[in-house]
C-alpha positions as CSV (number, residue, x, y, z in Angstrom):
1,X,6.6,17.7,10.7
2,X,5.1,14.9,7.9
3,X,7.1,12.1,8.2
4,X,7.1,8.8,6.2
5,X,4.4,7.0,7.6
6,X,1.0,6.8,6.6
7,X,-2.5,5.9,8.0
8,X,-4.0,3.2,5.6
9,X,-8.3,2.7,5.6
10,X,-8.4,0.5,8.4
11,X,-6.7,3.5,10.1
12,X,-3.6,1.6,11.1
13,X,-0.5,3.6,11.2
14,X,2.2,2.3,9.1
15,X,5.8,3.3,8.1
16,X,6.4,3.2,4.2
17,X,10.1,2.4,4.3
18,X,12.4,1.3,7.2
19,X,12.7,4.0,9.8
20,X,10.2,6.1,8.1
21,X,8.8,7.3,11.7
22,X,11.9,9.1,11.8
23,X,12.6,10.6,8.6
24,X,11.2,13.6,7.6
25,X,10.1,14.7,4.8
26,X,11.6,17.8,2.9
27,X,11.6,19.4,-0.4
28,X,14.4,17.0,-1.5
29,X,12.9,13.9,-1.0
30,X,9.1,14.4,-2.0
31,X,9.0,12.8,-4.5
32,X,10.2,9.9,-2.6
33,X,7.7,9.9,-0.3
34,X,4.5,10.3,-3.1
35,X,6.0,7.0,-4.6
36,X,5.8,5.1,-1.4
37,X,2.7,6.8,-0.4
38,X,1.1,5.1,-3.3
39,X,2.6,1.9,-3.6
40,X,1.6,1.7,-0.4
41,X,-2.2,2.4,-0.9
42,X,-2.1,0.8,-4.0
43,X,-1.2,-2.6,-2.5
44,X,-2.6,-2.5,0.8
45,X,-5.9,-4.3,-0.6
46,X,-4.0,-7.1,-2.3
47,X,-4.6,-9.9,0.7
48,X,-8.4,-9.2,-0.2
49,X,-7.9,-9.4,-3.9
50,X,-5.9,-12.5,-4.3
51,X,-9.0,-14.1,-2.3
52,X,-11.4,-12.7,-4.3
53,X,-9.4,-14.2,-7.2
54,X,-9.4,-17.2,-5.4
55,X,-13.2,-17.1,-5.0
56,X,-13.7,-16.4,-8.8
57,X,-11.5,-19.3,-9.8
58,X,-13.5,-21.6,-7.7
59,X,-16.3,-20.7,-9.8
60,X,-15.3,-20.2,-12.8
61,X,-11.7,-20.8,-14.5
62,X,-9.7,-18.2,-15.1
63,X,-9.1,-19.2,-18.7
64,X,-12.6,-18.6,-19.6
65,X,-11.9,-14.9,-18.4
């Protein structure tokens, strides 16, 4: 049974929404689950990118960019 969790890369085991370890997911909700799925890969890197940013904007100003 596929519930709403997901691994991310660093192979951690998360739950995209409250409770998802128990909620399962079915032909209803789907659709549900895809949107969370991705947000949740989408954004899982953001930590490293706002350093990155940070690092960039040491060097150069972000105006300039």
């Amino acid at each position: 049974m596929e519930t709403f969790t997901t691994y991310l890369s660093n192979g951690k085991s998360v739950e995209l929404c409250p409770g998802g370890a128990d909620k399962a997911v079915t032909h209803e909700n789907y659709k549900e689950f895809i949107e969370l799925l991705i947000q949740a890969r989408l954004n899982e890197s953001s930590r490293q990118m706002e350093w990155l940013r940070e690092g960039v904007q040491y060097v150069i100003p972000l105006s300039v960019l």
